[in-house]
N, C-alpha and C positions, 0 to 999 in steps of 0.2 A: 504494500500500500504506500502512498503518498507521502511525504511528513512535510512537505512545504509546496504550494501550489503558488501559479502567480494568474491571477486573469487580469487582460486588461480591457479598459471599458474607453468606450468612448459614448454618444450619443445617437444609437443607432438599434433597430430591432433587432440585428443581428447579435450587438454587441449585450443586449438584453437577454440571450437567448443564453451568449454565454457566460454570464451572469450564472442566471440559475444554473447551469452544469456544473460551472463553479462551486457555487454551495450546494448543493448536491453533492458530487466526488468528496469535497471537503469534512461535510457531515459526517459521510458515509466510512470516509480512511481517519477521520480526527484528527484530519491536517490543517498546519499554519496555512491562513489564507492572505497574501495579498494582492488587495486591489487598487490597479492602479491604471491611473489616466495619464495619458502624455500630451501638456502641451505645446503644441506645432507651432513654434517660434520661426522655422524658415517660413511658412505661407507670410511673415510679415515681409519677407526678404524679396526680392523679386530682380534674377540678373547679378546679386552682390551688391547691387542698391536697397539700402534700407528703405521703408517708405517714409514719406516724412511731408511737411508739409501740413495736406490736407490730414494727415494722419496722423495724431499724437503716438509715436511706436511705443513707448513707456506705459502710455493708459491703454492702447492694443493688447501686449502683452499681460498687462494686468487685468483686464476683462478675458482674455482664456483661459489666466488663472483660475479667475474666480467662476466660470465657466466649467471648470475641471472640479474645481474643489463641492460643487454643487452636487455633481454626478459622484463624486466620492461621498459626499453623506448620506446622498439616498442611496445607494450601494449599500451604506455601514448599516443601514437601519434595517436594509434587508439581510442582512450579515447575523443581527439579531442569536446571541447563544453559541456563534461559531466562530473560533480564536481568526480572526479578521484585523488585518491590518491595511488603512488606508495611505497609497504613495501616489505622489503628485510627482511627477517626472518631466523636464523642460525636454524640447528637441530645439536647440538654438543652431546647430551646425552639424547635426546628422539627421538621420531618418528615424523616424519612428520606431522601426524594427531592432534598429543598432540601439538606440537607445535602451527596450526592451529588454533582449537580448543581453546589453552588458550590466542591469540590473538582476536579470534573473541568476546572471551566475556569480555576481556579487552576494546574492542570499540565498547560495546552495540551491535555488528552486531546480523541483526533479519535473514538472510539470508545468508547462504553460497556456492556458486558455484564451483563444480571443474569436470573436465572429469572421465569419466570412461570406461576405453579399454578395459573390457566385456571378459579379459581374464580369463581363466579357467584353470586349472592342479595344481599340486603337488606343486608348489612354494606359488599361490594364496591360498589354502588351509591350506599351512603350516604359512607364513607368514600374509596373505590377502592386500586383495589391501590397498593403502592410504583412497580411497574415502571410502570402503566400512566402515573402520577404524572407520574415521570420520563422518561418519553417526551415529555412535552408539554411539560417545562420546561426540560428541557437543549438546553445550544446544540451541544452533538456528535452523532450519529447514535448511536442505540438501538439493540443488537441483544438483540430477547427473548427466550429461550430457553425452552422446553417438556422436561419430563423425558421423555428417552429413553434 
């Protein structure tokens, strides 16, 4: 069984789905759980030009925060009775997955959860998804989750 899981959430059905799998597997092996959101500090970035201007980047970034940290409380609340830990993680000059990725094996995690919205075209081929990302770079077992 499990002794430390990591799901990461974002704002999305998918990311809901694995949510509960999360606590589920968690319950179920009476493992550490944490959850945790990453926020996407390159979308401020655009080219290696910061934005700026029309866009206070300082209060940008602090609205994802508090954006992320929103989604970690209702997380924790659904977390309720299960050893649950909430991580707030920046992506200011990597990717989301790398970022993941070098957390999960910073806290020994043996398992990591996240959604995957199963999309397909010209962006996911060019870029690819987060999860599918992270599947390939992490040293823990992936488990991908589809909305149901």
């Amino acid at each position: 069984m499990y002794k430390k899981i990591l799901v990461a959430i974002d704002d999305s059905e998918t990311s809901r789905s694995a949510l509960k799998e999360a606590l589920h597997i968690a319950k179920a092996s009476n493992a550490k759980l944490y959850i945790t959101h990453v926020a996407d500090e390159t979308m401020l970035n655009i080219h290696g030009h910061a934005m700026s201007g029309a866009v206070n980047l300082d209060g940008a970034v602090a609205n994802l925060i508090k954006a992320g940290q929103q989604l970690l409380d209702n997380a924790m609340q659904a977390a309720a009775g299960i050893n649950a830990e909430p991580l707030m993680l920046e992506a200011s000059s990597r990717r989301i997955s790398e970022t993941i990725a070098e957390k999960a094996k910073e806290l020994g995690v043996e398992l990591i959860i996240i959604g995957r919205h199963g999309q397909r075209g010209l962006a996911t081929l060019i870029l690819g998804s987060v999860a599918e990302q992270l599947a390939r770079i992490a040293e823990a077992s992936v488990l991908l989750v589809r909305k149901h």
